[in-house]
C-alpha positions as MATLAB code, in Angstrom:
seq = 'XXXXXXXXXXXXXXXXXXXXXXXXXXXXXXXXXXXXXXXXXXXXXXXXXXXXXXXXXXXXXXXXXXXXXXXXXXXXXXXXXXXXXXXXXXXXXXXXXXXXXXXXXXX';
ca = [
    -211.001   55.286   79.668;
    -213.175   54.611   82.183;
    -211.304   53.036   85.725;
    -207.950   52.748   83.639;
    -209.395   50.465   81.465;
    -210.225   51.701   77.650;
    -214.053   52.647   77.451;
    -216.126   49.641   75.360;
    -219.361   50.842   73.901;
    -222.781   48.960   74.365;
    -223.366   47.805   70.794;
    -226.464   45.644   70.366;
    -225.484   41.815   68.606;
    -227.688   38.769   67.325;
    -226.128   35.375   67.692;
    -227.652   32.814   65.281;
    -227.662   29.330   68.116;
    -227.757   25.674   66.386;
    -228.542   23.478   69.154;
    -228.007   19.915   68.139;
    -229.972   17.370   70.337;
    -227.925   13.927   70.258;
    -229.554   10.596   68.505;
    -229.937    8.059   71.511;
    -233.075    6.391   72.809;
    -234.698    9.424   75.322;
    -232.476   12.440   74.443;
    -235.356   14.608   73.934;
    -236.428   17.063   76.022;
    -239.593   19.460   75.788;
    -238.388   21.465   78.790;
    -238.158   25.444   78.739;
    -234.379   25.435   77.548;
    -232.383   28.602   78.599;
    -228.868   29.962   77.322;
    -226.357   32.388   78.219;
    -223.166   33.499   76.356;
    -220.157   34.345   78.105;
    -217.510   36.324   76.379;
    -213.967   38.798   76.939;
    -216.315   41.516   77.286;
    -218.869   40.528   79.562;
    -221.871   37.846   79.535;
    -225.433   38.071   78.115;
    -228.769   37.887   79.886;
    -230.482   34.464   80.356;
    -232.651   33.383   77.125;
    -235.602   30.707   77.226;
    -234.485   29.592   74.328;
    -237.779   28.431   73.083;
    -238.809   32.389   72.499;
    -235.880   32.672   69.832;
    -236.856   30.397   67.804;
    -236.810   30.628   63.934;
    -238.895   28.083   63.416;
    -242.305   26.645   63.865;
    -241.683   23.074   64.984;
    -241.297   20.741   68.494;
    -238.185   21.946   70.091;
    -235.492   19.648   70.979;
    -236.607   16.191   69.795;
    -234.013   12.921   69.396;
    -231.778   13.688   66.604;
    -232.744   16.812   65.463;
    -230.966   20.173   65.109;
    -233.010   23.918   66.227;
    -232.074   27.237   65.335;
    -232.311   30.339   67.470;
    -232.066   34.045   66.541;
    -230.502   35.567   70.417;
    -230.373   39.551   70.676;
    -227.783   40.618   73.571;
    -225.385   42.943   74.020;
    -221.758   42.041   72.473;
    -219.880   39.709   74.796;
    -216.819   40.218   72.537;
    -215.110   36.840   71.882;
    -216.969   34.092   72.990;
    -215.258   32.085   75.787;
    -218.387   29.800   77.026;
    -221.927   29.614   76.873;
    -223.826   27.682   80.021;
    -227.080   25.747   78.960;
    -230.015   24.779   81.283;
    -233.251   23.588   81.281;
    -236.226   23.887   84.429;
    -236.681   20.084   85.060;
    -240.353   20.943   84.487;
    -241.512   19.444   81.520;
    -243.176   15.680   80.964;
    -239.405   14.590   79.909;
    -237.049   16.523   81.868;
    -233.859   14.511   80.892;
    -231.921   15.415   77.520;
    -228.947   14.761   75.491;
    -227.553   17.911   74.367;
    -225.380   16.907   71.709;
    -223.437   20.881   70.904;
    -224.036   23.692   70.659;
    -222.832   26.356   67.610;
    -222.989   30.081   68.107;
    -222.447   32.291   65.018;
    -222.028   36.182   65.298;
    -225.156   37.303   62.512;
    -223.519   39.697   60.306;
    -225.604   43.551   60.851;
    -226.535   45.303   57.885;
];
């Protein structure tokens, strides 16, 4: 126990992210898109989103769906993730349509 509270390890975690951008007229984006996870057990660093990526392609375009591989520390039961983007790109608004976060299985 550390402080009365039982002791919870470091242990490293990937998070497989589906980020869904909605199907409207201008919900695009091709702003630097950065996520953090939030969980029982603490909250992961910032990611720029676009540095996870799985695959080669234009990030968040109308309609379409992106996949990211995110390497943290374990948050423990995710409670809420917070999503942001720099407002820097030639199309800084976006429709973020969800978001899906999926603990990837280690072994």
């Amino acid at each position: 126990q550390v402080g009365g509270a039982p002791f919870a390890p470091q242990v490293r975690r990937s998070y497989k992210v589906t980020v869904v951008t909605g199907d409207r007229p201008h919900a695009g984006t091709d702003c630097e898109v950065m996520l953090r996870l939030h969980g029982e057990g603490r909250s992961s660093g910032s990611h720029r989103l676009s540095s996870c990526s799985v695959q080669s392609k234009t990030l968040f375009k109308r309609g379409s769906s992106d996949v990211f591989l995110v390497q943290d520390w374990d948050v423990g039961a995710l409670q809420r993730l917070s999503v942001w983007h720099d407002a820097k790109g030639s199309v800084p608004h976006w429709f973020l349509e969800r978001v899906i976060v999926e603990p990837v299985a280690e072994g």
